[in-house]
matplotlib code that plots the C-alpha trace (Angstrom):
import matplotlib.pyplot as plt

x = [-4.3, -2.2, 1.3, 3.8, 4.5, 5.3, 4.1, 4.5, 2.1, -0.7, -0.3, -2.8, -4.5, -7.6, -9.6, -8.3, -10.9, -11.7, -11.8, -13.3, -13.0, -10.2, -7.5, -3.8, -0.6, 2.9, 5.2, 8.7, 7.9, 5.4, 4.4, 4.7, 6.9, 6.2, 9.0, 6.4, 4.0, 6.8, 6.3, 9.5, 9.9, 10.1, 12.5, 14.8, 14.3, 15.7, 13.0, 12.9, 11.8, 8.8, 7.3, 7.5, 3.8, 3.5, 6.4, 4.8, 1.9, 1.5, 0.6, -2.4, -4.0, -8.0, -7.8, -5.4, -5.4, -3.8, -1.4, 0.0, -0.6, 2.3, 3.9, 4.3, 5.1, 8.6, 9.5, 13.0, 12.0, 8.9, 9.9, 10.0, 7.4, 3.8, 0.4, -1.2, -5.2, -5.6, -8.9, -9.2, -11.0, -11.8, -9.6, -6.7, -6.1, -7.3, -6.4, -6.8, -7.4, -6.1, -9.1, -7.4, -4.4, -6.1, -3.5, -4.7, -2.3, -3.1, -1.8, -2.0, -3.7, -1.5, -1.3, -2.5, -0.9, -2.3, 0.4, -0.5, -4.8, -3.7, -2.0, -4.7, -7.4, -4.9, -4.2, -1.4, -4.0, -5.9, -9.1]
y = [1.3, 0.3, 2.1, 0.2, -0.5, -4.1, -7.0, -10.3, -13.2, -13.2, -9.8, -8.4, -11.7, -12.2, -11.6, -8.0, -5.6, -2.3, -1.2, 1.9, 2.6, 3.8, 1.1, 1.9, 1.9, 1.7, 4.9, 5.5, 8.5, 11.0, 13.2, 10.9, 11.7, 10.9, 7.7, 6.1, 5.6, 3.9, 0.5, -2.1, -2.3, 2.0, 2.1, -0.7, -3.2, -6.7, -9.0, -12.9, -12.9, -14.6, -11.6, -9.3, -9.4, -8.4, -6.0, -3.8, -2.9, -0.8, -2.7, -1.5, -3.1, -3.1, -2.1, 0.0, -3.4, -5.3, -2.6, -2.7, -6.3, -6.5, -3.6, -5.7, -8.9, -7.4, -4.7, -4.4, -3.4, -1.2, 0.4, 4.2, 3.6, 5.1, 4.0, 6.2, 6.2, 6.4, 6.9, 4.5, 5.2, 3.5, 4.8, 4.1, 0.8, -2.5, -5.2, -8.7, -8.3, -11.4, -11.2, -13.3, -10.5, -7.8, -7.3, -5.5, -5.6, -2.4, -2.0, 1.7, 3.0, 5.2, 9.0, 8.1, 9.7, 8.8, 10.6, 14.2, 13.2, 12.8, 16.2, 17.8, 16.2, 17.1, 13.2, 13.4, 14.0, 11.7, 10.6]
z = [-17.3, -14.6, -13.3, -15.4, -18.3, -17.9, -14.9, -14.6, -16.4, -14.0, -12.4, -10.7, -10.4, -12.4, -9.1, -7.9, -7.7, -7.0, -3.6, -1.5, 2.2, 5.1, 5.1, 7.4, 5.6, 7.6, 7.2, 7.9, 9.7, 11.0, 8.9, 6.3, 3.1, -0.5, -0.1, 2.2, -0.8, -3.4, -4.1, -3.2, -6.5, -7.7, -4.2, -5.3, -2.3, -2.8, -2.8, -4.5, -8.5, -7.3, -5.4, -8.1, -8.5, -4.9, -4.6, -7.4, -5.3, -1.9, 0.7, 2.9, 6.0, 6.5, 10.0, 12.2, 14.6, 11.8, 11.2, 14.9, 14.4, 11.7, 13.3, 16.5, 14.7, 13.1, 15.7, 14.7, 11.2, 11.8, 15.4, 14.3, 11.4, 12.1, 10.8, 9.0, 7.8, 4.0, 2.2, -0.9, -3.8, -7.0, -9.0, -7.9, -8.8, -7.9, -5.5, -3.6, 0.2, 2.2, 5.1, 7.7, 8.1, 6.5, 4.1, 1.1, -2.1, -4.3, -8.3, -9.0, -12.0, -13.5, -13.4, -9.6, -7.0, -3.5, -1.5, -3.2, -2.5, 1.2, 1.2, -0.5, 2.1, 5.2, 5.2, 7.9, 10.4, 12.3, 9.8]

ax = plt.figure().add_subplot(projection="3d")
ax.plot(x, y, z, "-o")
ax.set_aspect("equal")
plt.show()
């Protein structure tokens, strides 16, 4: 069962799946905080009514390259914020990866907290 209650018609796609390995997500800050792991749409960022779908997952990159990548590409934005390794596991959700930028879109299962896992591995450490 997936985080909330309610998603749009089609969300997640019919082709998310379940995914396993280290992917790189962008944090406001180093250590990183429990805000860094909110979706846009639990933190309230504006975003079109299309990108709903998209704006209730977390987004995750497959390699810390195409992290700095998008890091680079929007400077302003993503200046102070560091990248930070996160193990993914099974269950906690499942998502589409878009291979050409690396970008992985990841629903959350619910009762899934990633943030807590990483503190409890000693996540905010190089891994």
């Amino acid at each position: 069962m997936l985080k909330f209650d309610e998603y749009p018609d089609s969300c997640p796609p019919g082709n998310a799946i379940k995914f396993e390995g280290t992917f790189y997500r962008l944090c406001k800050g180093n250590p990183f905080c429990k805000e860094d792991f909110l979706t846009h749409f639990e933190a309230g960022f504006n975003f079109p009514s299309s990108k709903l779908c998209e704006a209730m997952a977390l987004s995750f990159y497959d390699s810390y390259a195409h992290a700095e990548s998008l890091k680079n590409q929007y400077r302003k934005k993503f200046k102070d914020h560091s990248i930070i390794p996160v193990k993914i596991i099974e269950k906690y959700g499942v998502g589409i990866l878009e291979e050409k930028k690396g970008h992985l879109n990841l629903w959350e299962n619910r009762n899934v907290d990633i943030f807590s896992d990483l503190i409890k591995e000693g996540g905010d450490k190089d891994g």
